[in-house]
Steps between C-alpha positions, in 0.01 A plus 500: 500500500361173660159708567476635144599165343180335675297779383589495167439123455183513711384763181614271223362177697121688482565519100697153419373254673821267443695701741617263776694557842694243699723614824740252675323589806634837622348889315239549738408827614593576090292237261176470730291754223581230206403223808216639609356610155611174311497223691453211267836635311718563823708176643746486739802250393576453869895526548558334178613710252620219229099356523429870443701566191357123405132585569557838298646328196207245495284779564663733202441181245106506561500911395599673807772765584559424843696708700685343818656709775739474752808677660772450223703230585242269589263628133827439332785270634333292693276352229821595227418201303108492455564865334757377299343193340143565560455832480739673245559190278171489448428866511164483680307775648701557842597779673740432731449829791788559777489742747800640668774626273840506644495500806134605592493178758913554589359462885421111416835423366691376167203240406234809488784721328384537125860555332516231214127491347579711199790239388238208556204662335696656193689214400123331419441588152123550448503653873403863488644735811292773628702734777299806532665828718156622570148479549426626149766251314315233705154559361674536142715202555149296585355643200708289273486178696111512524522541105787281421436211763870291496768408728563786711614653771424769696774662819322661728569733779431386870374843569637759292188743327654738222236741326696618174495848408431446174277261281637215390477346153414188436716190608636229298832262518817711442365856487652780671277778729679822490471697828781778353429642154911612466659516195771325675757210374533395885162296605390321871341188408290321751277215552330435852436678784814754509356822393621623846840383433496639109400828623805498786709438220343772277559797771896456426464377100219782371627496170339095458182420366322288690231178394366143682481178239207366750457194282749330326578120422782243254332590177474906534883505585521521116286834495751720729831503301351794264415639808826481689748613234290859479706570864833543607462412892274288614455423869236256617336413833315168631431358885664166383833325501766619184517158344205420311284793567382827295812642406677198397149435297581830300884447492371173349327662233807673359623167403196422224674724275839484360536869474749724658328634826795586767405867443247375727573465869263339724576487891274316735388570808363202715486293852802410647598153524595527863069540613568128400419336861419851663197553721331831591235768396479594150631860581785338638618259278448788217721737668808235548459252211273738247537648203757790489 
């Protein structure tokens, strides 16, 4: 994904010439083609990610949409507060990129483990959250933010490549990608990179429809309820700790209306709290602390 994020922005960078790039000083061997080709609109923030979320936002206010990239925690914790009150407050032009869902860099420990993003990014109201499960989603997903430049951000894979079988629609906050065309009232819903996991769970569930929300955000919450109450069972899947993550996001958006909707029953399937503090490989912290 990290390859065919480059590539994509390298394409858009040759059309809009306000497309900017800033690392905190790690991505190489990955963003030397945007480098390389634009020199004069590459930086590198040094280990410093609050002066890169800083120098984005002043960026963002002279016309740019900057996009800054990192591993997650340190594109998103570590510089918390400069997204917060520089970036989404002011909804400016920033995408925020993170690579390494999960657990993609387990083998470095709990500070590379990227478990709580979703509950910081979501809670920002004008941020927009793009989780694509594959390579097509991705391109989709980049559609929109090249067209609707605003806070943003966009989960990445460390080194997961996913060619969907089918051709996907086009993207925006809060719609659903079917990947199952079942008249069904049971539905998988997923947002990330899980579609290995979904279709585990699908070999023993056949009867459920399966579809991704790869973007999502506070403000299309509202746009799911009419959605939700169509099913009976609803089972969703994200690489992310329960409490403030995807499926308490659509839980959430039961609670907009004041309708009756316990016909609906929505169990979600997430990280366990126990990878809390764990160290290993990404295979290996999936297979003891995973989803199940």
């Amino acid at each position: 994904m990290r390859e065919l994020f480059i590539k994509q922005l390298v394409k858009e960078a040759e059309k809009n010439k306000k497309i900017i790039l800033i690392v905190g000083d790690l991505g190489y061997g990955i963003v030397e083609p945007f480098k390389i080709k634009f020199p004069d609109r590459f930086y590198n923030a040094g280990v410093a990610e609050q002066s890169m979320a800083g120098l984005a936002s002043g960026l963002a206010l002279k016309g740019y949409h900057v996009f800054i990239y990192s591993i997650a925690n340190f594109s998103t914790f570590r510089c918390a507060e400069q997204i917060r009150n520089d970036i989404d407050y002011h909804n400016l032009s920033v995408t925020i990129v993170s690579v390494g869902s999960g657990v993609g860099y387990g083998n470095l420990g709990y500070s590379h483990h990227c478990l709580q993003d979703y509950a910081l990014l979501r809670s920002l109201p004008n941020t927009v959250i793009a989780a694509p499960s594959n390579n097509q989603e991705l391109i989709e997903s980049l559609k929109y933010l090249f067209n609707n430049p605003q806070s943003s951000y966009l989960r990445l894979d460390k080194s997961l490549n996913i060619n969907s079988i089918k051709k996907v629609p086009l993207i925006k906050p809060g719609k659903w990608i079917f990947y199952k065309n079942k008249k069904s009232k049971n539905i998988i819903i997923s947002t990330g990179t899980v579609a290995a996991n979904c279709e585990s769970i699908l070999k023993s569930k056949s009867s459920y429809n399966w579809a991704t929300i790869p973007m999502w955000s506070m403000q299309s919450k509202r746009l799911q309820f009419k959605k939700i109450k169509k099913y009976r069972n609803i089972i969703t899947i994200e690489n992310h700790l329960q409490d403030g993550g995807f499926g308490s996001w659509l839980n959430e958006s039961l609670a907009q209306e004041e309708n009756d909707y316990s016909k609906t029953n929505i169990i979600s399937k997430f990280l366990s709290s126990k990878i809390v503090g764990k160290v290993g490989n990404e295979e290996y912290l999936n297979k003891k602390y995973g989803i199940k």
